[in-house]
DSSP file (Angstrom, degrees, kcal/mol; ACC not computed):
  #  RESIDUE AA STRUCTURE BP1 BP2  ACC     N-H-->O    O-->H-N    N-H-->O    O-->H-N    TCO  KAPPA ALPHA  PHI   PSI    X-CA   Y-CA   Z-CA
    1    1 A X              0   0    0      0, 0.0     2,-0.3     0, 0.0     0, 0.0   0.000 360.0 360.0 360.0 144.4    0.0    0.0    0.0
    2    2 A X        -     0   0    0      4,-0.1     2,-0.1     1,-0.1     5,-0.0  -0.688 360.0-122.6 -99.3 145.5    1.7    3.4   -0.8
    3    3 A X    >>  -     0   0    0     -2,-0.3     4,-1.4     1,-0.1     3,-1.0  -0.362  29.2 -95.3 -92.2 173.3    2.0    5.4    1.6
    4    4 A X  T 34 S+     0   0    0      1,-0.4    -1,-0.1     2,-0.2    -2,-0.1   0.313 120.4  58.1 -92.0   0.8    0.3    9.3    1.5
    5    5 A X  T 3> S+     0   0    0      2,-0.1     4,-0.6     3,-0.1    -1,-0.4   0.620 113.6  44.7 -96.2 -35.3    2.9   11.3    0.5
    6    6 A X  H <> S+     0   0    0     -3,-1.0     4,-1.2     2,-0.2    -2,-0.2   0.545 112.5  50.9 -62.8 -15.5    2.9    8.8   -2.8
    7    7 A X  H  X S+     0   0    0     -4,-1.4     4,-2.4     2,-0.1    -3,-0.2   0.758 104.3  56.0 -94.7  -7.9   -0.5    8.9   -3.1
    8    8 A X  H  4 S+     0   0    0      2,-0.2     4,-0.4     1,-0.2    -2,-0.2   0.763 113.8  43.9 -81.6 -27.8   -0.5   12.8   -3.0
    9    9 A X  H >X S+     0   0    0     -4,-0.6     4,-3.2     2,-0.2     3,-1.9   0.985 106.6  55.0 -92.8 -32.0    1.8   12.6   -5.9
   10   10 A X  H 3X>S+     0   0    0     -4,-1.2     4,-1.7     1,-0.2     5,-0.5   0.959 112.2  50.0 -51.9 -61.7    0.0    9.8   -8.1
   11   11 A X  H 3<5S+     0   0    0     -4,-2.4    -1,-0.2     1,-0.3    -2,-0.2   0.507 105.2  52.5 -76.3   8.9   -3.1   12.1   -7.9
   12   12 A X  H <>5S+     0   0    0     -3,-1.9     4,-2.0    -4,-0.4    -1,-0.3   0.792 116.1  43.8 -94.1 -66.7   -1.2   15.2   -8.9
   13   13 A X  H >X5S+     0   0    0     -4,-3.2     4,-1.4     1,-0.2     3,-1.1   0.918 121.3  38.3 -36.8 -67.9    0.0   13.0  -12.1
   14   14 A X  H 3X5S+     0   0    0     -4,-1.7     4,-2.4     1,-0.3     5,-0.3   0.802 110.2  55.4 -65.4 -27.1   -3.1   11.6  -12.8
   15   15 A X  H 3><S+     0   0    0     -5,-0.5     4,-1.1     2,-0.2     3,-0.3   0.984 111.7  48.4 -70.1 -40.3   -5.3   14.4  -12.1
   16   16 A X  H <X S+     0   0    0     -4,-2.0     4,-1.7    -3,-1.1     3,-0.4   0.970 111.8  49.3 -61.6 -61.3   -3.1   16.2  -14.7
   17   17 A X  H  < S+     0   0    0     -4,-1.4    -2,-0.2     2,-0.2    -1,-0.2   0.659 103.5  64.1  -2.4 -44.3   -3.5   13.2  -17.2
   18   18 A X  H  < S+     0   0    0     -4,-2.4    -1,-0.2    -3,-0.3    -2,-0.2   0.994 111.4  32.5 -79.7 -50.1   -7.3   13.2  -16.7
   19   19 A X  H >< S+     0   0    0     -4,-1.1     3,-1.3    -3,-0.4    -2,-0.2   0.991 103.4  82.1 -52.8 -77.8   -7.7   16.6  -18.2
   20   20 A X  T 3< S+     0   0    0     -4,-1.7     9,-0.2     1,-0.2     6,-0.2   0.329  78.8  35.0 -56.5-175.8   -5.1   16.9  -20.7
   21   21 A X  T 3  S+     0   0    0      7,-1.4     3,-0.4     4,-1.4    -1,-0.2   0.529  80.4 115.5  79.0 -21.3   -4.9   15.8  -24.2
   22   22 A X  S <  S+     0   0    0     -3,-1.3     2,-0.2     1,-0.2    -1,-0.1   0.815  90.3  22.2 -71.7 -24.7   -8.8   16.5  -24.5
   23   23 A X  S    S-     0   0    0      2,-0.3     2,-0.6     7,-0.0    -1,-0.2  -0.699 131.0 -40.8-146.8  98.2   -8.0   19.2  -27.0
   24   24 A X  S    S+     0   0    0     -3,-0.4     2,-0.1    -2,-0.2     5,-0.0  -0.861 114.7  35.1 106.7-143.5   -4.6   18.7  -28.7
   25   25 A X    >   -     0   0    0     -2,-0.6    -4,-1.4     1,-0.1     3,-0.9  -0.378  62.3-151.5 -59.2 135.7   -1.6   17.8  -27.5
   26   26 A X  T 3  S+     0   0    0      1,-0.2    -1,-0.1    -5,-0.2    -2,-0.1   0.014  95.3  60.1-107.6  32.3   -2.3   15.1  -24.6
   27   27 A X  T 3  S+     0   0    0     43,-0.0    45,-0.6    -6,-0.0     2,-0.4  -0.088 105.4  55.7-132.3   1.3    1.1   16.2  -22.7
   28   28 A X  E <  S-A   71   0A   0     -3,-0.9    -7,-1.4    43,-0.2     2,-0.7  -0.927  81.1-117.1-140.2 168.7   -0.2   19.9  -22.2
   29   29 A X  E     -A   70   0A   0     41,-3.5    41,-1.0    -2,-0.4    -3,-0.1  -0.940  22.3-144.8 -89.7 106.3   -3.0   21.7  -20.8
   30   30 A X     >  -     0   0    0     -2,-0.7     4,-1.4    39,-0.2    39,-0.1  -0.139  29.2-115.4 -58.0 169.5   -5.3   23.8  -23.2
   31   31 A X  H  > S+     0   0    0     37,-0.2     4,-2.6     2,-0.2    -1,-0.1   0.823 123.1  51.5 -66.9 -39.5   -6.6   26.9  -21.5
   32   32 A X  H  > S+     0   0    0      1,-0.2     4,-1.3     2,-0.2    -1,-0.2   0.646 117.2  46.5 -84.1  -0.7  -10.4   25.7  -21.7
   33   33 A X  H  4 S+     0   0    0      2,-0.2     4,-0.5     3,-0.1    -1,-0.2   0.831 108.4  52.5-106.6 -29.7   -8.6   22.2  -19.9
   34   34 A X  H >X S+     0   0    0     -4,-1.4     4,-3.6     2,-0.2     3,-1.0   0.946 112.1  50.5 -62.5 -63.6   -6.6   24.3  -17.3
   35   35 A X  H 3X S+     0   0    0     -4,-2.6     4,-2.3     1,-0.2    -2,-0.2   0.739 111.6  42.4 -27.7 -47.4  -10.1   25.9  -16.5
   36   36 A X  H 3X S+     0   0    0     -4,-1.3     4,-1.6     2,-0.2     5,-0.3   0.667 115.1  49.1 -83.3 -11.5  -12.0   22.7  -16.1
   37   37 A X  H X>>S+     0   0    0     -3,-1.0     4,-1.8    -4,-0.5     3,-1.0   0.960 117.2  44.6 -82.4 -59.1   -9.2   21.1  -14.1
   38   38 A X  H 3X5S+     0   0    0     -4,-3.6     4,-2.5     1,-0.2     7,-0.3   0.770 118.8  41.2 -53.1 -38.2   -9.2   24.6  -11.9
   39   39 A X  H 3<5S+     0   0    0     -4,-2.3    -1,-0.2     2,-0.2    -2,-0.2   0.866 126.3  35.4 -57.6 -46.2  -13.3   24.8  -11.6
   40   40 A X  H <<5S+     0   0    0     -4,-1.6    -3,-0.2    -3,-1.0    -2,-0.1   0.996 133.6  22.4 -86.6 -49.0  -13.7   20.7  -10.9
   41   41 A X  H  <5S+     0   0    0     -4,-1.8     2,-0.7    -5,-0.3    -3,-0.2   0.754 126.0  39.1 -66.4 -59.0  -10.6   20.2   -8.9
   42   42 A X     X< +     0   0    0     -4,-2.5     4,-0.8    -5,-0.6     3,-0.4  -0.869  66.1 168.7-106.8 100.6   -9.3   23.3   -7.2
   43   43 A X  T  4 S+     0   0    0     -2,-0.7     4,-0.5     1,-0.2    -1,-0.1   0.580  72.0  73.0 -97.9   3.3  -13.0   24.8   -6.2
   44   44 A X  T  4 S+     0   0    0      2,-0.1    -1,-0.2     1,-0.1    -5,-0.1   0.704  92.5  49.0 -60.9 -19.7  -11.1   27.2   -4.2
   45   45 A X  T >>>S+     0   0    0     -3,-0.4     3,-1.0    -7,-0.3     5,-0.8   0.820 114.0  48.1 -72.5 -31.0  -10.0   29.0   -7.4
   46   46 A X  T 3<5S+     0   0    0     -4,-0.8    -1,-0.2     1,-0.4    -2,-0.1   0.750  98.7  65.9 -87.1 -24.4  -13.9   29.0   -8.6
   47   47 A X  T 345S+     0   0    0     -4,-0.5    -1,-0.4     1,-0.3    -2,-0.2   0.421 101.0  54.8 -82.7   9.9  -15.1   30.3   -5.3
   48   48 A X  T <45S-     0   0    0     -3,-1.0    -1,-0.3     3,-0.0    -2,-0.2   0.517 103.1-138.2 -95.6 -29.2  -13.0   33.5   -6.4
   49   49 A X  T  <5 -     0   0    0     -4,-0.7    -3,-0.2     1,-0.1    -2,-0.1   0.520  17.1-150.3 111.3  11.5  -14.8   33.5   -9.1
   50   50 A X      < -     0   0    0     -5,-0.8     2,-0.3     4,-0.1    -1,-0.1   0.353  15.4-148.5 -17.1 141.9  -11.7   34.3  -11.6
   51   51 A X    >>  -     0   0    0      1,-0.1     4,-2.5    -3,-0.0     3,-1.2  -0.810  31.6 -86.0-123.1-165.7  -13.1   36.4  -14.7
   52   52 A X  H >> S+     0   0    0      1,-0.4     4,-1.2    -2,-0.3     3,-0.7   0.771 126.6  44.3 -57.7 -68.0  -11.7   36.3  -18.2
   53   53 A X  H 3> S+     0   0    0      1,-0.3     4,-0.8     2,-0.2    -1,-0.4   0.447 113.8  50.2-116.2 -18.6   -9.0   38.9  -17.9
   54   54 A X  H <> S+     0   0    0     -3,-1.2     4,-3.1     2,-0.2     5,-0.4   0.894 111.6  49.4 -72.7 -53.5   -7.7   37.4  -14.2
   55   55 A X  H <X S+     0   0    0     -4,-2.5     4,-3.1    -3,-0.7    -2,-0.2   0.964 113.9  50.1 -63.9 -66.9   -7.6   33.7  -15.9
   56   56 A X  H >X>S+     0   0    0     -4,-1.2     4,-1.7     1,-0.2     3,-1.0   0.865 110.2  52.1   1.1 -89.5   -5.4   35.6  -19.1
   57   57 A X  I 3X>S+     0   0    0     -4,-0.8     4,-3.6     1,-0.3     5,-0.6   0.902 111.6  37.4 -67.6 -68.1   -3.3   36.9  -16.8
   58   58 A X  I 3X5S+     0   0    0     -4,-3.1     4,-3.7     2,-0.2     5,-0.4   0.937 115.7  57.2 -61.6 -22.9   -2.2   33.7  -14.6
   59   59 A X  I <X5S+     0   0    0     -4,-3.1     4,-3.3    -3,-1.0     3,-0.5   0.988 106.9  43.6 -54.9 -61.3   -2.1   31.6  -17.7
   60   60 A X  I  <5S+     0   0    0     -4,-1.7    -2,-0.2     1,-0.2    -1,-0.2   0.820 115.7  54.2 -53.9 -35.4    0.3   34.0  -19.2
   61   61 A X  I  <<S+     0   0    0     -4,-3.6    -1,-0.2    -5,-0.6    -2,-0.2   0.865 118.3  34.5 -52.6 -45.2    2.0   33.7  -15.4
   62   62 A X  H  <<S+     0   0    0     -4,-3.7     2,-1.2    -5,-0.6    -2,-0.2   0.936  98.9  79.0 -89.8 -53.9    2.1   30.0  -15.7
   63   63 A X     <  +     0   0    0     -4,-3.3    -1,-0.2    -5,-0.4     7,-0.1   0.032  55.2 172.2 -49.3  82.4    2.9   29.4  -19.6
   64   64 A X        +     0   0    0     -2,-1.2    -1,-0.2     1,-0.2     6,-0.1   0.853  69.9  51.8 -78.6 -22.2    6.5   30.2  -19.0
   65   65 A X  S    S-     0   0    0      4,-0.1    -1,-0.2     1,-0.0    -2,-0.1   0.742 106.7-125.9 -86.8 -26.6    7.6   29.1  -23.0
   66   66 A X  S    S+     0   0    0      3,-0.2    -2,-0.1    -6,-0.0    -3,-0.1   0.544  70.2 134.3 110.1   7.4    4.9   31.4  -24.2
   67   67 A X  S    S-     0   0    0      1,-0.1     3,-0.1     2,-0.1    -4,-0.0   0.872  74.5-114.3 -70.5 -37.9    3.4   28.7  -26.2
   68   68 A X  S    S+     0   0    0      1,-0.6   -37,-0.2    -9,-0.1     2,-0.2   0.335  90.2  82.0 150.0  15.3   -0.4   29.2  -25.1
   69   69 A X  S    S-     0   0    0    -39,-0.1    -1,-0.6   -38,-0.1     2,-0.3  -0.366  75.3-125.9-144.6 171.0   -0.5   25.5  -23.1
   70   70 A X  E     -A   29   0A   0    -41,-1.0   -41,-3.5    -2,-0.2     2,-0.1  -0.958  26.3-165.2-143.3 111.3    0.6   24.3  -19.7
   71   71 A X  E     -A   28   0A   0     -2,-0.3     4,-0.2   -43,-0.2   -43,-0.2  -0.264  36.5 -86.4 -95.1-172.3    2.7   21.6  -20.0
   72   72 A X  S  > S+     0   0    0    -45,-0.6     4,-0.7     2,-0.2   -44,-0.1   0.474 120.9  52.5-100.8   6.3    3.6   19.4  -16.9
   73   73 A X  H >> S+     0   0    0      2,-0.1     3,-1.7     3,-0.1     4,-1.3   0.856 105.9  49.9 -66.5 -69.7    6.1   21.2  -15.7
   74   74 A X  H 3> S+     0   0    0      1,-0.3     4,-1.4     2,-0.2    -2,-0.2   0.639 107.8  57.0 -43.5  -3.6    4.6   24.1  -15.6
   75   75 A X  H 3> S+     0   0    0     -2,-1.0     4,-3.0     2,-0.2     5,-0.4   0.892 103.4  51.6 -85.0 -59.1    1.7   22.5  -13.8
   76   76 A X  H <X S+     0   0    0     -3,-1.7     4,-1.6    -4,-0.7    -2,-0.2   0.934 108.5  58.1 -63.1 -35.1    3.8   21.1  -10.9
   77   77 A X  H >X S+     0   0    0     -4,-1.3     3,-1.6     1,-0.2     4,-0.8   0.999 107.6  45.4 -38.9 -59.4    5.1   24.9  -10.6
   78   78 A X  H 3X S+     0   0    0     -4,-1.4     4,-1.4     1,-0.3     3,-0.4   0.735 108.9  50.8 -81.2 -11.3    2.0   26.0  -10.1
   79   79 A X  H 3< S+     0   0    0     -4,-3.0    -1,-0.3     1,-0.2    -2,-0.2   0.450 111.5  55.1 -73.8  -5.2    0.7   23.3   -7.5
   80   80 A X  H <X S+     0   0    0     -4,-1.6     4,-1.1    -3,-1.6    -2,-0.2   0.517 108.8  47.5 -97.0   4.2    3.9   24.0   -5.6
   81   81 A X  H  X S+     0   0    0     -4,-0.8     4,-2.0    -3,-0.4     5,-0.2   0.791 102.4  52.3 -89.3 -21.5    3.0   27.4   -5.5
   82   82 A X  H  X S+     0   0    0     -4,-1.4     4,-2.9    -5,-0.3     5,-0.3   0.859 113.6  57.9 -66.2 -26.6   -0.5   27.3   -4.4
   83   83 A X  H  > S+     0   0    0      1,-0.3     4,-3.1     2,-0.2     5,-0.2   0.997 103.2  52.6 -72.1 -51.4    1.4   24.8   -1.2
   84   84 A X  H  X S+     0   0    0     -4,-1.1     4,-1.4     1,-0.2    -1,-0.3   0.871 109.2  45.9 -48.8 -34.8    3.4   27.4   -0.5
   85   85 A X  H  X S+     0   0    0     -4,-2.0     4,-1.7     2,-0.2    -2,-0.2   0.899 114.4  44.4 -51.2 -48.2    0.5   29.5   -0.1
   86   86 A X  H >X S+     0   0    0     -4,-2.9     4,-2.8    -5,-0.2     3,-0.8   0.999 111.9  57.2 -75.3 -55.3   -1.6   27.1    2.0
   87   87 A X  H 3X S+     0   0    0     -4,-3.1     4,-3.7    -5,-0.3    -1,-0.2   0.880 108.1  50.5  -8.8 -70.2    1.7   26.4    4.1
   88   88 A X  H 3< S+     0   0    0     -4,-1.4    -1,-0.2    -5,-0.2    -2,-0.2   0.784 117.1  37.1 -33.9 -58.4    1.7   30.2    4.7
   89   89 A X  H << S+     0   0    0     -4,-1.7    -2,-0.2    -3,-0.8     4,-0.2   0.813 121.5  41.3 -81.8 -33.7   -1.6   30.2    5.7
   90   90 A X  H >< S+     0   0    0     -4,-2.8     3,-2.4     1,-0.1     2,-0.9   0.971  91.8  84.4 -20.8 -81.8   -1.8   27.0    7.6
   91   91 A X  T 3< S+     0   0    0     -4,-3.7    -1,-0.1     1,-0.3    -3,-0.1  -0.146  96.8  27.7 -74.2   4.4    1.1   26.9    9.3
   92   92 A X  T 3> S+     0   0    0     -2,-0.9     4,-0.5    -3,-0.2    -1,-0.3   0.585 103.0 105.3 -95.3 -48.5    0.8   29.0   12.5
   93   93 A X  H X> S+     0   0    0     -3,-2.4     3,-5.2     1,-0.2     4,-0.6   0.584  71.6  37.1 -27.0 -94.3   -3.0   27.9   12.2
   94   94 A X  H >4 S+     0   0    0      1,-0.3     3,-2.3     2,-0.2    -1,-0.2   0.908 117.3  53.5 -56.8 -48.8   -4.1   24.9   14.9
   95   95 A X  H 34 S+     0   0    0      1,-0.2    -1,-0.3    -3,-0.0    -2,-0.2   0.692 109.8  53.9 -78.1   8.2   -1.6   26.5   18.0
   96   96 A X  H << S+     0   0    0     -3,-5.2     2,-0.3    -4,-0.5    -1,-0.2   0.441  94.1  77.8 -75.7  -3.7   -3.3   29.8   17.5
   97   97 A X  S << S-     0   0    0     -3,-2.3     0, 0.0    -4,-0.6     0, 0.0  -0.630  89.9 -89.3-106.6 169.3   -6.4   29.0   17.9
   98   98 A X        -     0   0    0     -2,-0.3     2,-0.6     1,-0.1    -1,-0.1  -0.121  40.1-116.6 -66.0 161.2   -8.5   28.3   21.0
   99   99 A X        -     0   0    0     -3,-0.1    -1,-0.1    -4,-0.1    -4,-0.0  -0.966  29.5-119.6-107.2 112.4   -8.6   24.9   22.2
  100  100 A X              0   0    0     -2,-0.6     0, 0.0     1,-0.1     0, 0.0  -0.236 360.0 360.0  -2.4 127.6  -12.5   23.3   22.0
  101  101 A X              0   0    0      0, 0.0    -1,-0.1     0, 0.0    -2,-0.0  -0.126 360.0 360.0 -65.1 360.0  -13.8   22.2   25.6
């Protein structure tokens, strides 16, 4: 049985895998396939409510070869940055807060 820091990464692979490839190249991320991964997947990104010209703007942030795709590096950048974020915000978290009775 793999243990959960190996299952954290298979579903990072696969989750990327499930998406791509639907339109094009099956090794990159389309824009409309970066969208449905962020909407089904990361539903904190939908609960923000991103509009056209915000989603532009982080594609062009993540598509670091300028090609118009998210390949799978560029994917794993950008889930290690959203961990550094949640890190960030996590990580003080549970010993600042009140303790439950």
């Amino acid at each position: 049985m793999a243990c959960p820091l190996e299952q954290a990464l298979a579903v990072m692979v696969t989750t990327f895998h499930k998406y791509s490839g639907k339109e094009g190249d099956k090794y990159k991320l389309s824009k409309a396939e970066l969208k449905e991964l962020l909407n089904k997947e990361l539903p904190v990104f939908e609960s923000k409510r991103m509009d056209e010209a915000e989603f532009k703007r982080l594609m062009n942030d993540l598509d670091h070869n300028k090609d118009g795709e998210m390949d799978f590096k560029e994917y794993i950048c950008f889930l290690a940055c959203i961990t550094m974020g949640f890190n960030e915000f996590f990580k003080d978290g549970p010993a600042k807060q009140p303790r439950r009775k």
